[in-house]
DRENPA-3360 file (N, C-alpha, C; in nm, 2 decimals, always signed):
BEGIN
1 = XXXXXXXX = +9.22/-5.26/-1.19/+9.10/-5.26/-1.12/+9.03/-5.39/-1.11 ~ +8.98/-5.44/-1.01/+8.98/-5.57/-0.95/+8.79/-5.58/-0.97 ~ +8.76/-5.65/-1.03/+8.57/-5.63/-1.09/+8.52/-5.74/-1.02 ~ +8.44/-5.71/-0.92/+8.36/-5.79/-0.83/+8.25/-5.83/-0.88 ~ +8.18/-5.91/-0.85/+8.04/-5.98/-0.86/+7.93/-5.89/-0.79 ~ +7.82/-5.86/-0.81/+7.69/-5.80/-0.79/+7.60/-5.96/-0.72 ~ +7.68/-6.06/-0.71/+7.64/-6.16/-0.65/+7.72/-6.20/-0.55 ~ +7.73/-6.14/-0.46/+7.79/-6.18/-0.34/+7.73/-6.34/-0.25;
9 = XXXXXXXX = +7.83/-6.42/-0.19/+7.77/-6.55/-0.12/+7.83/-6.50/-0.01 ~ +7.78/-6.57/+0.13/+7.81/-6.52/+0.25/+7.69/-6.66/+0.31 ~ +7.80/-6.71/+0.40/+7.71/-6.88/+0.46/+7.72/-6.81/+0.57 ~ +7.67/-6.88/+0.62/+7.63/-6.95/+0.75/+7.70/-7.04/+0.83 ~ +7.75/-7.08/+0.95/+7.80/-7.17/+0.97/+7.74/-7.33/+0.94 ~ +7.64/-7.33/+0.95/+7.54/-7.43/+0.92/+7.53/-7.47/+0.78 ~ +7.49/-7.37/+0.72/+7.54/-7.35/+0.57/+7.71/-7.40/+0.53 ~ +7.74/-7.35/+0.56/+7.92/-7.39/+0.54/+7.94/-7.54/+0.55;
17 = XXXXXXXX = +7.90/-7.56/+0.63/+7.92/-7.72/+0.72/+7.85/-7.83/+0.60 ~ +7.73/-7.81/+0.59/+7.65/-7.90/+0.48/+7.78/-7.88/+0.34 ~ +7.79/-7.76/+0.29/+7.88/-7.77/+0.18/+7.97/-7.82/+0.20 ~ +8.04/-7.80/+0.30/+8.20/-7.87/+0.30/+8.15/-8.03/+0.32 ~ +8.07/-8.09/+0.38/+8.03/-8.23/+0.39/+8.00/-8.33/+0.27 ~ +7.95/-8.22/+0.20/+7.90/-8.23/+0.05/+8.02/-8.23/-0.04 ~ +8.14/-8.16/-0.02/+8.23/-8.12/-0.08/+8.33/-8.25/-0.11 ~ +8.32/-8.25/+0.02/+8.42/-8.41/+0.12/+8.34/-8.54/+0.02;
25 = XXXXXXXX = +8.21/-8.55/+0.01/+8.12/-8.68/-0.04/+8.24/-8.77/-0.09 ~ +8.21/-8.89/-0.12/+8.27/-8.97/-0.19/+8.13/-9.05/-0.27 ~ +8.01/-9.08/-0.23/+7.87/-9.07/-0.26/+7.78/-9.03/-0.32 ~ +7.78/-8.86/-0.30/+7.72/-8.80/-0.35/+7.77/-8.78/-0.52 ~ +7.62/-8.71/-0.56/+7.64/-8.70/-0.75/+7.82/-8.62/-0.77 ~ +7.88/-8.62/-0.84/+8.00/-8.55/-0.90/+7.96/-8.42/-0.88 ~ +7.81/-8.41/-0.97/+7.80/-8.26/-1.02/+7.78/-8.17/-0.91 ~ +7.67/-8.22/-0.77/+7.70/-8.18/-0.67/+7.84/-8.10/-0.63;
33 = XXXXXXXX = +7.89/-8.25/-0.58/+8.00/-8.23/-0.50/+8.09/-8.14/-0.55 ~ +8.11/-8.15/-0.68/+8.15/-8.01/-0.78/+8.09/-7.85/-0.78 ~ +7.99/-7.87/-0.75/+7.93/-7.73/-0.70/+7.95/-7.71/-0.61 ~ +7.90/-7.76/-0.50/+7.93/-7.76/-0.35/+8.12/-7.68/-0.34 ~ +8.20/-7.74/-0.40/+8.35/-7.71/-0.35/+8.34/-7.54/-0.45 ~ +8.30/-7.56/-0.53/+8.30/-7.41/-0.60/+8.23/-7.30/-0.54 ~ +8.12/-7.33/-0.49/+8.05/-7.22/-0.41/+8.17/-7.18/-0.23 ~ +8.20/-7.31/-0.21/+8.29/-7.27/-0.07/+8.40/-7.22/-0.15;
41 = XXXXXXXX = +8.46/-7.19/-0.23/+8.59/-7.14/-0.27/+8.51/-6.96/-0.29 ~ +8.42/-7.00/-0.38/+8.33/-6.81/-0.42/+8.29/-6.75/-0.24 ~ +8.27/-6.81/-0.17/+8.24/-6.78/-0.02/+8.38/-6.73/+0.04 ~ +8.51/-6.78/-0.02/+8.61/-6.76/+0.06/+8.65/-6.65/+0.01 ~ +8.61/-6.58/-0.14/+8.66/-6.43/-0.18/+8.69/-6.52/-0.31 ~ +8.77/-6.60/-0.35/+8.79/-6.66/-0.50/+8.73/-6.58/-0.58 ~ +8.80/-6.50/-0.70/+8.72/-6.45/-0.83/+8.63/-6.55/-0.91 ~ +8.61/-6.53/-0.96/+8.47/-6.62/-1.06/+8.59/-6.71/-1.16;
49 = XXXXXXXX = +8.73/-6.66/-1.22/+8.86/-6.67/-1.29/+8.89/-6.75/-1.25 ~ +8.99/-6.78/-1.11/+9.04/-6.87/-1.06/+8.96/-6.93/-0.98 ~ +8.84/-6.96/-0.94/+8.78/-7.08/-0.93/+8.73/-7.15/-1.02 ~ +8.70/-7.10/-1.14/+8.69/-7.16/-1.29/+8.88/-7.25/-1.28 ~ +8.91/-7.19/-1.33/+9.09/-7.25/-1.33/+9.10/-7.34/-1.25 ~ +9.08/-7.37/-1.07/+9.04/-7.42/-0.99/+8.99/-7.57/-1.01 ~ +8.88/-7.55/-1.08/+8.74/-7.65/-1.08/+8.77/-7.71/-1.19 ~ +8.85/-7.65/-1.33/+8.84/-7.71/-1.43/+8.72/-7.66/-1.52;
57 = XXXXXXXX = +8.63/-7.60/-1.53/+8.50/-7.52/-1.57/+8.53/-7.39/-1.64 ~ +8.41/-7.34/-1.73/+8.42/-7.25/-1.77/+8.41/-7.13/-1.69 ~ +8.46/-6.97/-1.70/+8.45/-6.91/-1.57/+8.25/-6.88/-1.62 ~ +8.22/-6.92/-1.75/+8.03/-6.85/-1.75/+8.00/-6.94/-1.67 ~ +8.00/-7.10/-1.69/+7.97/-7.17/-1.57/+7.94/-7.18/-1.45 ~ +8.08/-7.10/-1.37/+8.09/-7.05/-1.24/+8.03/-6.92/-1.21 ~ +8.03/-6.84/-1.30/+7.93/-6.74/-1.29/+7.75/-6.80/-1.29 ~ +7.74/-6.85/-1.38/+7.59/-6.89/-1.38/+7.57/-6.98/-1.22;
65 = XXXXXXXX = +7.64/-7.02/-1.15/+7.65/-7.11/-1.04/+7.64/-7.01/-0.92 ~ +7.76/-6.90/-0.96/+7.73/-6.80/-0.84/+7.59/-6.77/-0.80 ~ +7.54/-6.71/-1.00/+7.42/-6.63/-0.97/+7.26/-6.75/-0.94 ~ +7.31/-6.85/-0.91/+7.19/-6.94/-0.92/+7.19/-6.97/-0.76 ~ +7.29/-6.95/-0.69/+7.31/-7.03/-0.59/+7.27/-6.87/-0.50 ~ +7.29/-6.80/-0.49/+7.25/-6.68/-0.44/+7.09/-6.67/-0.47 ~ +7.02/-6.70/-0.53/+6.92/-6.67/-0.58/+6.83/-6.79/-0.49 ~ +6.88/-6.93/-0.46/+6.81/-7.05/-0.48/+6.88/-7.12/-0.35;
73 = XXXXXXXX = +6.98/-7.10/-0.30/+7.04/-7.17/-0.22/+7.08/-7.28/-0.22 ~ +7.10/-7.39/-0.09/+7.14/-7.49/-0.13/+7.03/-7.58/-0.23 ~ +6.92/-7.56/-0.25/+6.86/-7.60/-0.38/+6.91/-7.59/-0.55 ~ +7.04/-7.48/-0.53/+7.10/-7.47/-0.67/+7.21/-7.62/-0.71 ~ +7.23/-7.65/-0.60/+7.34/-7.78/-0.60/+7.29/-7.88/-0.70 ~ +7.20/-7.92/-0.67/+7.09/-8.07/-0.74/+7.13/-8.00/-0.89 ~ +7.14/-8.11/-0.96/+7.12/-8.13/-1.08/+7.00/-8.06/-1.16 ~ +6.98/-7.95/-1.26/+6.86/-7.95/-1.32/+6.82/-8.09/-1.41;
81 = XXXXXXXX = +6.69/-8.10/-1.43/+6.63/-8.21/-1.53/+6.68/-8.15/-1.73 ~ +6.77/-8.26/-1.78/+6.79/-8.18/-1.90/+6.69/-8.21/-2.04 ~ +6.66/-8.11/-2.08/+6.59/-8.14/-2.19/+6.60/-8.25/-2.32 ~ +6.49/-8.36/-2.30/+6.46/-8.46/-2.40/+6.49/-8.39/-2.53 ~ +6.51/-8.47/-2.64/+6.52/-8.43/-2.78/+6.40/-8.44/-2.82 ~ +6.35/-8.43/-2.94/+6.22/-8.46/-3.00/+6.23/-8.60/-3.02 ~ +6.08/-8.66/-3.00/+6.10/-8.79/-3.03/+6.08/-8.80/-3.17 ~ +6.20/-8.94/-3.19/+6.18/-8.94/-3.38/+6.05/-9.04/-3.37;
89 = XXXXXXXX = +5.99/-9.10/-3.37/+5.87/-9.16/-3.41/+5.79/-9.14/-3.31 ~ +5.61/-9.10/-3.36/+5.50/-9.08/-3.25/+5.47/-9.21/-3.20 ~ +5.38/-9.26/-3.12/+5.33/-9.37/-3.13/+5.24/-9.42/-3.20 ~ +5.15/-9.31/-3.29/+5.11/-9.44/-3.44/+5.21/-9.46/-3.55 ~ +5.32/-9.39/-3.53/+5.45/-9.44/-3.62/+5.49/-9.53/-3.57 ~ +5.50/-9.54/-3.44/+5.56/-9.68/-3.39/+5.51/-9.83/-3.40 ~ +5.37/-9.81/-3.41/+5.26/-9.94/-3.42/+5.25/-9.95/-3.56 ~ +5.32/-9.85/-3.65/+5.30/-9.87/-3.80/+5.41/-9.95/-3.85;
97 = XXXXXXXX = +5.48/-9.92/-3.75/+5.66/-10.01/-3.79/+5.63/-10.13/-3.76 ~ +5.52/-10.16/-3.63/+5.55/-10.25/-3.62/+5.45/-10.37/-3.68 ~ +5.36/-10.33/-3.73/+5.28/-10.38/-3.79/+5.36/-10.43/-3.97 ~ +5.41/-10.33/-4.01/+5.47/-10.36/-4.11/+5.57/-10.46/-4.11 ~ +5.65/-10.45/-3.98/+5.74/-10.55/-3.93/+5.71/-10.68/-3.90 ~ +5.60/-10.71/-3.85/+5.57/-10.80/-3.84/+5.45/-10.90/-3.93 ~ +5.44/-10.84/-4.05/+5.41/-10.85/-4.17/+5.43/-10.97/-4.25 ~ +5.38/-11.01/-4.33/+5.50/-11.08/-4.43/+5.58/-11.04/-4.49;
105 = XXXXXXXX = +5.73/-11.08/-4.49/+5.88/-11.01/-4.56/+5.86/-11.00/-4.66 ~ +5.93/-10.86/-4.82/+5.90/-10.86/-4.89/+5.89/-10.95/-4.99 ~ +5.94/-11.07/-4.99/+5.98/-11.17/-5.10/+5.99/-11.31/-5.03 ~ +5.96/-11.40/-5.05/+5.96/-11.54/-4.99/+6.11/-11.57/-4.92 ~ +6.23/-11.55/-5.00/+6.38/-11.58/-4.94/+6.46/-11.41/-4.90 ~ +6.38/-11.36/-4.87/+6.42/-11.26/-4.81/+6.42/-11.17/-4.66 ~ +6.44/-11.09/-4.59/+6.35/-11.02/-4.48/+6.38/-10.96/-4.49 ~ +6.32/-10.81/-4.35/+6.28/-10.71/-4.36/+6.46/-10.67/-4.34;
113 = XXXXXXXX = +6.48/-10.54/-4.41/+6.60/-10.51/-4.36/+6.51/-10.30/-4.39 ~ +6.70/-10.27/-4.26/+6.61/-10.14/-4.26/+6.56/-10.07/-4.36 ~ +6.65/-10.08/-4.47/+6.62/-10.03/-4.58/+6.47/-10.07/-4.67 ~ +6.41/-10.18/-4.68/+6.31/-10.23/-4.76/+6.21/-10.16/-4.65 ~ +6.20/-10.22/-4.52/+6.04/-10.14/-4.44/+6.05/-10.01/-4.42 ~ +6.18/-9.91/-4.45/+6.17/-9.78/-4.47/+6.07/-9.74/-4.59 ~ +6.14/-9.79/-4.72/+6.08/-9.77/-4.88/+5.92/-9.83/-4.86 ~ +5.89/-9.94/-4.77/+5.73/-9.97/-4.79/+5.66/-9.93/-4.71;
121 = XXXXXXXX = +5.70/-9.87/-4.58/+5.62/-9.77/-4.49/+5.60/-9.68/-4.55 ~ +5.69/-9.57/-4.67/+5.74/-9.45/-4.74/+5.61/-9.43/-4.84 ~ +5.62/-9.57/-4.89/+5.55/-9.57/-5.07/+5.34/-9.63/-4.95 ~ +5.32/-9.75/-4.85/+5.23/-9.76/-4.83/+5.15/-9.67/-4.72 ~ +5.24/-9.58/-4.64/+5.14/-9.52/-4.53/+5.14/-9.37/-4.68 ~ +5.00/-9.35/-4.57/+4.91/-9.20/-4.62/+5.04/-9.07/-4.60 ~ +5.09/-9.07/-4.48/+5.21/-8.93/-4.47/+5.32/-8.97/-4.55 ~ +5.36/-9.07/-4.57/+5.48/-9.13/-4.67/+5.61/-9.16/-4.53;
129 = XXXXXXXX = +5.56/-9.21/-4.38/+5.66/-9.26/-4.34/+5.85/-9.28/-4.35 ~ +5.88/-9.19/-4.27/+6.02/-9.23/-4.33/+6.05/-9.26/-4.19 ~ +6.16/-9.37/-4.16/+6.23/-9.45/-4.08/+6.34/-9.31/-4.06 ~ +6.39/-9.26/-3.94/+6.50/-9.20/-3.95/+6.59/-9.34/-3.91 ~ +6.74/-9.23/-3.94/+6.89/-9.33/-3.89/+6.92/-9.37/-4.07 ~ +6.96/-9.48/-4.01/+7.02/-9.57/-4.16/+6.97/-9.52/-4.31 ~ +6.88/-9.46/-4.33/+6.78/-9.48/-4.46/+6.86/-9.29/-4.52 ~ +6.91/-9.24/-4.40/+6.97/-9.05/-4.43/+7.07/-9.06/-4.53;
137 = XXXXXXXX = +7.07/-9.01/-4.67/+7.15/-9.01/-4.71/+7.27/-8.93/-4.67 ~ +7.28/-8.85/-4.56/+7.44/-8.83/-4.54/+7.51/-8.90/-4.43 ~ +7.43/-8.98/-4.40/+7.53/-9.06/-4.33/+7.62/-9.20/-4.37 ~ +7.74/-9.22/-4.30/+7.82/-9.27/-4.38/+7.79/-9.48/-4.34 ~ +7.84/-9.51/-4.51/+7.85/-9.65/-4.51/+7.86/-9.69/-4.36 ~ +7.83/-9.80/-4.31/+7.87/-9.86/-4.17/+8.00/-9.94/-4.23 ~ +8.14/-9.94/-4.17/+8.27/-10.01/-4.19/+8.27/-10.16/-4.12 ~ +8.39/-10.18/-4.20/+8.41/-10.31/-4.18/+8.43/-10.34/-4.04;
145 = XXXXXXXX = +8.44/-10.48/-3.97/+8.50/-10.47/-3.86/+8.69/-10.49/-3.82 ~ +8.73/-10.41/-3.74/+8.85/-10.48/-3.74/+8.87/-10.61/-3.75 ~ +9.00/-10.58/-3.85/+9.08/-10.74/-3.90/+8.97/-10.82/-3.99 ~ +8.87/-10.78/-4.04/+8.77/-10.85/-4.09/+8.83/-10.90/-4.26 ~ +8.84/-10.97/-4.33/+8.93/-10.98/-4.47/+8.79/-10.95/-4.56 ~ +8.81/-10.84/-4.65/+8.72/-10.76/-4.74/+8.78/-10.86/-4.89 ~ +8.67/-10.89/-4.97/+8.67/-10.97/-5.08/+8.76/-10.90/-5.21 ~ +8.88/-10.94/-5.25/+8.89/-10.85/-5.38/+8.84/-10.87/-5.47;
153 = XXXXXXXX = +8.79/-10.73/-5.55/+8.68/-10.75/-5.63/+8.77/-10.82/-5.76 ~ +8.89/-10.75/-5.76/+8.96/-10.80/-5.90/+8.99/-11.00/-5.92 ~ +9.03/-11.06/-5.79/+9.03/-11.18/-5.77/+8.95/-11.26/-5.81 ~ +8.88/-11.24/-5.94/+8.74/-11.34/-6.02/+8.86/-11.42/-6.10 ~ +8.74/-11.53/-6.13/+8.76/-11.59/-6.27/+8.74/-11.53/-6.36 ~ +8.81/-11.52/-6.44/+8.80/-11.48/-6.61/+8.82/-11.31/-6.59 ~ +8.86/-11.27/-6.46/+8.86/-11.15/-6.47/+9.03/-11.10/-6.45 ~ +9.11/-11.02/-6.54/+9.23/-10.99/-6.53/+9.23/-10.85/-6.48;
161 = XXXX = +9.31/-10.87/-6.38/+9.39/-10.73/-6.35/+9.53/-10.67/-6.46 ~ +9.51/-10.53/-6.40/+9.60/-10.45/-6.52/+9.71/-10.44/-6.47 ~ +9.73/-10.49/-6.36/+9.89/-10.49/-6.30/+9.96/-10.61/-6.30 ~ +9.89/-10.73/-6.31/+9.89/-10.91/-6.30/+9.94/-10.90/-6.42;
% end
């Protein structure tokens, strides 16, 4: 038993034409022109299955595409706007960095590295400031660069190796 869609598409000729034009783009966004060819394949009878297979997509994908473009029309094509992350610093966190940054360095022959303006924003602001990134303890050492020659520790004076 063959399970149809409760979202039927059915164009227009006019309709049709813009999509296939859209389809054709060499210009237009990818994601477009990727919709656009998906919706003329769901207009031509295509299951939700093999036009997923088709497109390369997930078949929920093409499902959510069916049911957006029935709903919205050629307005479903466009790109939605995707949601920002949280920002990691407000902007009096940011004028606190940079104030501290542009500070005097902690020690006369030294500067600021991430790690020291983390610990002194931490220990001198009122909320106890913490720097995200570098300062997380589960993130990993930063590596060497390729081909870079790393120091052997055993290679000292006065110091013997147990294999030497």
């Amino acid at each position: 038993m063959r399970l149809t869609s409760p979202f039927t598409i059915e164009l227009t000729q006019a309709k049709r034409e813009v999509l296939e034009r859209l389809a054709d783009s060499r210009t237009a966004p990818f994601g477009q022109v990727q919709r656009a060819s998906v919706i003329l394949a769901l207009a031509e009878g295509m299951s939700n299955a093999a036009t997923a297979r088709a497109a390369g997509r997930h078949v929920d994908t093409v499902r959510s595409w069916r049911k957006r473009f029935t709903a919205e029309r050629l307005a479903a094509l466009v790109d939605r706007p995707r949601p920002l992350g949280r920002p990691r610093l407000s902007a009096e966190d940011k004028l606190q960095v940079i104030a501290a940054a542009t500070a005097q360095p902690p020690t006369a022959d030294t500067v600021w590295t991430h790690r020291l303006l983390s610990d002194h924003l931490r220990r001198s602001g009122p909320g106890g400031l913490r720097l995200p990134g570098r300062t997380d303890p589960g993130l990993r050492r930063p590596q060497a660069a390729p081909g870079a020659r790393l120091a052997d520790p055993t290679n000292r004076p006065g110091v013997l190796h147990p294999c030497r």
